[in-house]
N, C-alpha and C positions, 0 to 999 in steps of 0.2 A: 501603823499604830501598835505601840507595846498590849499585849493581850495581861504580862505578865512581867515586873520590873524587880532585880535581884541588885542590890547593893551591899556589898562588903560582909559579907553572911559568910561566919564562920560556927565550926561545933566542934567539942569532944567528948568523948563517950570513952567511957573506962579506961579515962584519964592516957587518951592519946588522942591528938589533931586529927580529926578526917577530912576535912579541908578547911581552909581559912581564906579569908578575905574575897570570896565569887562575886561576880559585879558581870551580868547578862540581862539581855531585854528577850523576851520570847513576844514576836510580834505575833497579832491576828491571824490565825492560818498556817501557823509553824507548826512544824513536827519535829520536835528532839526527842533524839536517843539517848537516853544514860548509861554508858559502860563504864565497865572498872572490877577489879579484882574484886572477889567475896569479901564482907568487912571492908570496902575501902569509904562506905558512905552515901551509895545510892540510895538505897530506901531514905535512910535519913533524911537527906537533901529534898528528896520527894514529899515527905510527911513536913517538911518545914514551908514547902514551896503549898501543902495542903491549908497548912494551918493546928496541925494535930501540936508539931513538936516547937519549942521556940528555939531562934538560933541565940548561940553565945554572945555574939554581937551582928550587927548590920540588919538590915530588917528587908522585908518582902513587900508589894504591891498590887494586888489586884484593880485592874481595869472593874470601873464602877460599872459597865455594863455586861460584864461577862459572870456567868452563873461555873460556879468548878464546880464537879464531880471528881470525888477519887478511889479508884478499885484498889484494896490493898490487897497484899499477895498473898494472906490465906484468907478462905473464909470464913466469917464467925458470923454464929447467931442464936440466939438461948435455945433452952433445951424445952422440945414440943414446937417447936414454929414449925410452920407449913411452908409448904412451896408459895402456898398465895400469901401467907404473912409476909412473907421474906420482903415482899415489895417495901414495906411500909417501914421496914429498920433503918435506921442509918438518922445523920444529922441535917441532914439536907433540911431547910426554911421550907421547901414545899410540900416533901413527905410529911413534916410536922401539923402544919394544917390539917393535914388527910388523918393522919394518926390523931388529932385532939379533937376533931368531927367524931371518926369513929368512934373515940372514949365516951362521948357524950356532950361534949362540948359546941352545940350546937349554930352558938356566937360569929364562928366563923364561917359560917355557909355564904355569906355574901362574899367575902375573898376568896374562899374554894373557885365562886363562881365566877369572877371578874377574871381571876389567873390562869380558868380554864382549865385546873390541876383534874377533874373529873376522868379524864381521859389517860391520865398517869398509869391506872392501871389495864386498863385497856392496852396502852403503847407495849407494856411489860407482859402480857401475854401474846402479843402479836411478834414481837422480838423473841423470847421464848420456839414461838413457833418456827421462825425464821432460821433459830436454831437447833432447830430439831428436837427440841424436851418433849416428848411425847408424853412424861409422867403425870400423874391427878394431879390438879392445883392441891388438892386435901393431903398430898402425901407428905410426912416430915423428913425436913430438908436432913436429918443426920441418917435416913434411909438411903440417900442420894447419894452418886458415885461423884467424886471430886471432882469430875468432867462434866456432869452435871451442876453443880454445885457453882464451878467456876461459871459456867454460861447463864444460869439465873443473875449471877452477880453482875454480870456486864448487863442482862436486860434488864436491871433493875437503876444503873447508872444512866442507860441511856434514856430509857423509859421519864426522865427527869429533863430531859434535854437540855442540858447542858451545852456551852460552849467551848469549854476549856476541859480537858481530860488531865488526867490523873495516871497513870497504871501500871502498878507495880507487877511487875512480870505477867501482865497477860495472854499469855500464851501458857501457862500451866499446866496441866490438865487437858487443855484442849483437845478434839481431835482435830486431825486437819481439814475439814470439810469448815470446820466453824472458825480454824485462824483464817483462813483463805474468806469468808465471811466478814470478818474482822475486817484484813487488809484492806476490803472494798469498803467497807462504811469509812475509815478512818480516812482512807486514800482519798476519798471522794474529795472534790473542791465544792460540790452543790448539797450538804447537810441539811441547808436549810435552816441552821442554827448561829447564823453570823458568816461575815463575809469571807471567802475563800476557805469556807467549814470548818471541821472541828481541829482548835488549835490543842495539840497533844503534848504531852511531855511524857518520856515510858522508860521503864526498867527493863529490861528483855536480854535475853542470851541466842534468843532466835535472829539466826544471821541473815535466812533470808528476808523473815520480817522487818528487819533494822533497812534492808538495802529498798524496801516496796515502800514503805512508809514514810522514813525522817527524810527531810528535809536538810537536817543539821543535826551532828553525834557529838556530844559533851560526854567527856572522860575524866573521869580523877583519879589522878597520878601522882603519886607522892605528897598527899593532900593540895594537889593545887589542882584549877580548870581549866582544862583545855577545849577548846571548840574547833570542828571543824567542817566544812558543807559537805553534805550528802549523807549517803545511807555507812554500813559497813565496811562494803569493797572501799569507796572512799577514802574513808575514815583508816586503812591500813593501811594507805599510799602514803596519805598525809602523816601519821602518825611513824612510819619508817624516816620521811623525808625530817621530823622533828626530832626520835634520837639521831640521828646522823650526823645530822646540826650540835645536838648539844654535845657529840660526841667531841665532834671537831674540835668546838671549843675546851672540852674537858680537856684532850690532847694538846692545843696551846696551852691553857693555862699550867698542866704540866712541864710544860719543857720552859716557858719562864719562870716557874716554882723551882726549877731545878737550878738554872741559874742564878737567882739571888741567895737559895741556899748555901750555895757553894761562896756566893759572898758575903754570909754571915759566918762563915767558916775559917775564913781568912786572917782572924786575930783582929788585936785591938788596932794594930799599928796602921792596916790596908783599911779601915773605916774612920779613919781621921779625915775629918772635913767631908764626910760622905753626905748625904742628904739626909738631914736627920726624920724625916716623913717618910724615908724609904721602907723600915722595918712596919710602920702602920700598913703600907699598901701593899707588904707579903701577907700581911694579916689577914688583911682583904681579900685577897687572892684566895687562900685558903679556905675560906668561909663560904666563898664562891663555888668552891670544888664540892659536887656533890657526891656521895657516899653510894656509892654502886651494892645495890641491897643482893644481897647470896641468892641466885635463881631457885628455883623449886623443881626439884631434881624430879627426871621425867617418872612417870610410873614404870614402875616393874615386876614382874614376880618369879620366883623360881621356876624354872620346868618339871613339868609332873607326866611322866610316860604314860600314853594312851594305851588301854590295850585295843586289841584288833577288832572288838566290837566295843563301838562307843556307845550310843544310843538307836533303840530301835523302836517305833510307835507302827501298830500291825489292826488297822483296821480299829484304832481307839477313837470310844467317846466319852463324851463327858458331863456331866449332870450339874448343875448349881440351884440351887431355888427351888426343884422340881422339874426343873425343864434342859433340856438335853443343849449342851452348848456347841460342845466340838463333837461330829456327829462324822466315823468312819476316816479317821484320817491314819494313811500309812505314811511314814518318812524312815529314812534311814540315813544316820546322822552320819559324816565320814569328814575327818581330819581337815581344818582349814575352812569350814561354812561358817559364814559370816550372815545371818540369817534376822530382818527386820520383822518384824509383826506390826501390822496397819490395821487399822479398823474404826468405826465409830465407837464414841465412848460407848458402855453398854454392851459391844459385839462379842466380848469374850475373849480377850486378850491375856489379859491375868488368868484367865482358869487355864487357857492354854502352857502359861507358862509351869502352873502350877500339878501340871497334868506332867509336863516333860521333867517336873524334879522329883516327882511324887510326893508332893504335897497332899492332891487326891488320889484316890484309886481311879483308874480308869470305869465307868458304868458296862461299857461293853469294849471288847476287844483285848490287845498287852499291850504294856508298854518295855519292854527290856531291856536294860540298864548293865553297861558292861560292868564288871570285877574293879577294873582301874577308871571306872570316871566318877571326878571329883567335882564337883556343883559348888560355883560361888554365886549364892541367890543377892541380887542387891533389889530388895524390893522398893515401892514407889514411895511407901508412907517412914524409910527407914524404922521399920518397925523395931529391929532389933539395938538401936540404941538406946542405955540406959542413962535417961535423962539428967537425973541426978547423983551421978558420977560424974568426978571430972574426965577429962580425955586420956589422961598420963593413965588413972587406976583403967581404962576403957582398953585400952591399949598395951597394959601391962598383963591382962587376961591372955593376950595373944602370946606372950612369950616374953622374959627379960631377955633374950639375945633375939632380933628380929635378924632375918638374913634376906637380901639382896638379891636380884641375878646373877651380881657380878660375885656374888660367895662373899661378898661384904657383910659380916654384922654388926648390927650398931644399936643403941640402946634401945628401949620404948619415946627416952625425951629427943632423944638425938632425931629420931625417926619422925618423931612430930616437926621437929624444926627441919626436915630434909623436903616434909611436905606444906611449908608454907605454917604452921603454926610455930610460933616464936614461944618460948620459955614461960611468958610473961600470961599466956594462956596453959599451960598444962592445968594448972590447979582449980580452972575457973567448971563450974558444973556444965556439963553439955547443954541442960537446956537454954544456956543464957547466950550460948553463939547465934547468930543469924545464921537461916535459910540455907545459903549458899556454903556458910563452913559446917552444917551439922553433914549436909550431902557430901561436901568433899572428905571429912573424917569417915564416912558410913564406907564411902568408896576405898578410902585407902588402904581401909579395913579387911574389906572384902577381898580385895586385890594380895595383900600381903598372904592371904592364908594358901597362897600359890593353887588357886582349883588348875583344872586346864578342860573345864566348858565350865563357861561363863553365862550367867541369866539376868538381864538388865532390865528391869522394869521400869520405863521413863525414868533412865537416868540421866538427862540433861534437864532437867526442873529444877532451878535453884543456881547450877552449877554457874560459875562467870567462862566469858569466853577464852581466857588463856588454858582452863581447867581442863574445858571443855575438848579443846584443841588436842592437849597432853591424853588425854582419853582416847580420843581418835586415833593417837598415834599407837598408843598401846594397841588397841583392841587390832590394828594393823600387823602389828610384829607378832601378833597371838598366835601361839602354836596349837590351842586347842582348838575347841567349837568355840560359837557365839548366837546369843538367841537374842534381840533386845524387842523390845516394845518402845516406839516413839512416835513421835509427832512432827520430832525436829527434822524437817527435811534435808537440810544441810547434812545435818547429821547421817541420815539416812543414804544418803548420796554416796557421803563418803567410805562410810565403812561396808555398806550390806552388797553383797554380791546377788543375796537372792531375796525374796519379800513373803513373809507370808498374809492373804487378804481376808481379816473376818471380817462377818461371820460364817463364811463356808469353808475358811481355811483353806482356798485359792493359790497354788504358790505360781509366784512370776520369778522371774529372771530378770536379775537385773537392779537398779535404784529406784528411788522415788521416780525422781523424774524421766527415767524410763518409763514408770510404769502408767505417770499421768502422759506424759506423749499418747502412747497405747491405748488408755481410756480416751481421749481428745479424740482423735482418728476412728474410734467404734463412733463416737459421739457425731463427727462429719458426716459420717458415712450412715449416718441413721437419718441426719437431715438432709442430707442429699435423696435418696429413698423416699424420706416423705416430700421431698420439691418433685420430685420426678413424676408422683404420682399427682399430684396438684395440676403439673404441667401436663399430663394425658390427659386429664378431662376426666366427668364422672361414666362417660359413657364407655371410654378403654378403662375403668380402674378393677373394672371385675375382676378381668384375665391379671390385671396386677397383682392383684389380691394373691391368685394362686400363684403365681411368681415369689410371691414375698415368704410362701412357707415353702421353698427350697434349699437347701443349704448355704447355696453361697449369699446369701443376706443373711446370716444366722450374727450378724455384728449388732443387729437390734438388740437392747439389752433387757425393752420394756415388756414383759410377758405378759398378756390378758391376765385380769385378775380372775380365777375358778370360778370367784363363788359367783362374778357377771355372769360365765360361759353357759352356768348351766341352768340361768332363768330366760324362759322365753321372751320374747317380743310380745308388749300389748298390742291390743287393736291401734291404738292412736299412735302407737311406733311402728307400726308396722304400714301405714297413712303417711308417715311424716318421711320414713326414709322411699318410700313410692315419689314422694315429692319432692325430695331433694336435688333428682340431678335436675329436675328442669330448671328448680332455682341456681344453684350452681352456675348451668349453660348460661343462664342469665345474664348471670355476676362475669361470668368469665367475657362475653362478650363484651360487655360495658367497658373490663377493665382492657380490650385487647382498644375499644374506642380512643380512650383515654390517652395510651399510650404515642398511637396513630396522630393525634393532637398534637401529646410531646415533641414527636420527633418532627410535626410539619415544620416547626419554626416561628408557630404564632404564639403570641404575651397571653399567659393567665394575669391579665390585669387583675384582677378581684381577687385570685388565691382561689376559687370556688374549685377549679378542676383539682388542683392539687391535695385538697381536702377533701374531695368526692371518690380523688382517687388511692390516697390512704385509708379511708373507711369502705371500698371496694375491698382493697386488700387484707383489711381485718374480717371484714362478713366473709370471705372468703375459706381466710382458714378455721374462723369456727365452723364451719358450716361442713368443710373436709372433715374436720376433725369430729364433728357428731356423725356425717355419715362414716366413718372408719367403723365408728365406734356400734351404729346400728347393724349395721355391716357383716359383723365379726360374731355378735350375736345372734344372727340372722344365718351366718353359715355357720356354727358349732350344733344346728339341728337342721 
């Protein structure tokens, strides 16, 4: 069943096509990707498939049983709203209830109450939680970090339970604790909110999200749409296998183009009696051929000699708010480090960066900064773009002769058309670009002023994936340093040789996915430890105990919290963990009964054992898990 029905839906926007004629059904339980170049028309498509924007022609359908939610890709919300306000904004028919209750409007409390909407904000702090916001509901949402910001916005879409999703670059901001969060609610097939869950449609440049989640990736190319099943990797199979094809054909159609040129060539006398339709169908031909658009020349910058000390950080820390963020960190920066920063939003990633350019002063310690390095900061919020300037005056600050790697120089306009902006945009003022081309101008920017150490603050937010690609490759050929801050795992993978982990500033070796390998296996190896200890009994788990604070188990990650260790045992805990192991033995016995059952070969007709012996197994390990815990503060006195 169609969740979502597109018929012959076309747009243009500053008077060029960004696609024409689309005609797709998004059934129940679909999940499409939307890629395509910066400016080719995703958000649009998305804001028309919302309801926000109207198409030129052809029109959209919503399935009368499905409720849309759409997250647009920045967030807005007036000035003073709260984190708990935030719940209530938006256009959604349910929040409106809630919000004209709240105003005073009292009329509608029997609908509130029939729809059940009571618990709306309930769901929006428990998602919140899920996501880790640990900020006051009281606090105002423009005190919030963008990471923050971004994850109220998603618990406030879902919090509406919606069936049909919306989301313009979801992954923004994120850290990666909360995409991987994401991926499991979206991925689910049991939502709970309609058959085979939440039918999605999403804007993203995150490849490996595109490959966990869609179902099916829809691209617009040359203003037209293409579809194709699966995630990303897919999607670049298919997507090679369709220029190939059109190439083929482009190549026939040249070499009959060539042919009947050469016999229109011929003079009057050789096209007597010829087919008089034959010159319409070169026509045709022609019209057929499509116009192979000028590639976008890869990134490059000049080489700028390092000297022999590049960067040096000697036991630095770093202050923000009052409180101490990067706390003793020594690094010594040497030729070729290709260097991620991970962390949860909040952990101090940005100050770190801004520690390594001297942005701040370090609070304690040095930082020492060689003679010859040059710093190309590309911060997150492109702060240094002046919005209302066009690109060309933006770009003509940098220099009238820009110069190349290859010793090439070429204008400010030339330079803008070499990186994908057309002529047709110099004049236009930067604030009027979308998203993805204000990021790539910021970029090319940055890049052109030849630094050689590089400082990237989530710079894949916004960008499209070819951009993204051409990035990667640079930052590979780089002859200097590299420091970035991302989310994007892919991303991450590819270029970082090494990771740094806030907020202790942690360095691993290695990629993303190295380094979650690494975490996974501490992660085994903690629950193996606690089954081990389950499987002794409580009467061997003492000697365990002391076992567990020897070094070779030091892969536990979870440290007693202080402030437990150093309150005693009351009377009535100190009663209750006397009593546990016999409980315990109890349980354990029961469940070894149980099993002994299983494996005779006789029918649980009823289901009775089976259910005796899953809720054996739950009393089990709460029951471990309180005595650990009486345990532990029972031996720190």
């Amino acid at each position: 069943m169609n969740a979502v029905s597109v018929y012959n839906v076309s747009k243009t926007l500053k008077d060029e096509a960004l696609f024409s004629n689309v005609n797709f059904g998004l059934d129940i339980g679909e999940r499409i990707g939307l890629v395509g170049r910066n400016g080719a028309g995703k958000s649009t498509f998305l804001k028309i498939i919302a309801g926000i924007l109207e198409p030129d022609s052809g029109e959209v359908t919503i399935n009368n049983s499905c409720r849309v939610a759409y997250l647009e890709q920045d967030v807005h919300f007036p000035e003073g709203c709260t984190l708990e306000q935030f719940v209530l904004l938006g256009d959604d028919p349910h929040v409106k209830l809630l919000r004209e209750f709240q105003d005073g409007n009292h009329d509608v409390f029997d609908r509130i109450e029939s729809l059940g909407l009571w618990s709306v904000q309930d769901r929006y702090r428990s998602y919140l939680g899920e996501l880790n916001v640990q900020e006051p509901m009281d606090k105002m949402m423009a005190q919030l970090s963008g990471g923050t910001q971004k994850k109220a916005a998603i618990a406030r879409i879902m919090a509406i339970e919606p069936n049909i999703l919306l989301l313009d670059e979801p992954t923004n901001h994120l850290d990666i604790p909360a995409i991987e969060w994401l991926e499991a609610k979206l991925g689910s097939t049991s939502s709970g909110y309609g058959a085979g869950g939440f039918t999605v449609m999403l804007v993203t440049h995150d490849r490996y999200f595109l490959d966990r989640i869609c179902t099916r990736t829809m691209e617009i190319d040359g203003h037209k749409a293409y579809f194709y099943d699966g995630g990303y990797t897919q999607f670049t199979e298919h997507k090679a296998e369709r220029l190939n094809a059109m190439q083929r054909e482009q190549d026939r159609l040249a070499t009959i183009l060539r042919r009947e040129v050469e016999w229109l060539h011929r003079g009057p006398k050789a096209r007597t009696g010829k087919d008089s339709g034959r010159k319409q169908r070169i026509e045709e031909m022609r019209s057929q051929q499509t116009r192979k658009e000028e590639d976008q020349r890869e990134f490059s910058s000049m080489t700028r000699r390092m000297g022999k000390k590049i960067l040096e950080l000697k036991d630095a820390s770093a202050m923000r708010g009052g409180r101490t963020i990067v706390k003793d960190l020594s690094i010594e920066f040497t030729k070729g480090m290709r260097i991620g920063v991970i962390g949860a939003n909040g952990s101090g990633k940005s100050t770190l960066l801004d520690l390594i350019t001297g942005r701040i002063a370090p609070s304690e310690g040095e930082v020492d900064t060689g003679l010859n390095t040059a710093f190309g900061y590309y911060d997150q919020k492109a702060s240094a773009l002046p919005l209302g300037s066009t690109m060309l005056e933006y770009i003509e600050e940098i220099g009238q002769n820009i110069k190349l790697s290859d010793g090439y120089s070429v204008t400010p306009a030339r330079f803008l058309e070499l990186f994908g902006f057309p002529s047709s945009f110099h004049r236009l003022p930067i604030g009027v670009l979308s998203g993805g081309e204000k990021r790539r101008l910021y970029l090319i920017a940055t890049i052109v002023r030849n630094p050689n150490f590089l400082v990237l603050d989530e710079p894949t937010n916004d960008l499209d994936i070819d951009t993204l690609c051409r990035l990667e490759q640079y930052i590979l050929d780089f002859q200097g340093c590299v420091v970035c801050v991302s989310h994007d795992r892919a991303f991450l993978d590819k270029v970082c040789n090494e990771l740094i982990v806030m907020p202790n500033a942690i360095r691993f070796e290695g990629g993303y996915s190295d380094y979650r390998r690494h975490e996974d296996e501490k992660e085994e190896e903690k629950k193996a430890d606690q089954r081990n200890q389950r499987n002794n009994g409580p009467r061997s788990a003492a000697p365990q105990k002391k076992q567990d604070n020897s070094p070779k188990t030091g892969t536990n990650t979870e440290a007693p919290n202080p402030n437990k260790a150093k309150r005693k045992l009351t009377f009535k805990e100190q009663r209750e963990l006397e009593g546990l192991p016999a409980l315990i033995e109890e349980l354990e016995e029961r469940k070894t009964q149980l099993e002994e059952f299983f494996s005779s070969g006789k029918l649980d007709t009823t289901g009775e054992s089976t259910k005796e012996y899953e809720s054996t197994l739950q009393q089990l390990e709460t029951l471990y898990a309180r005595w650990e815990e009486l345990e532990s503060l029972s031996n720190a006195h």
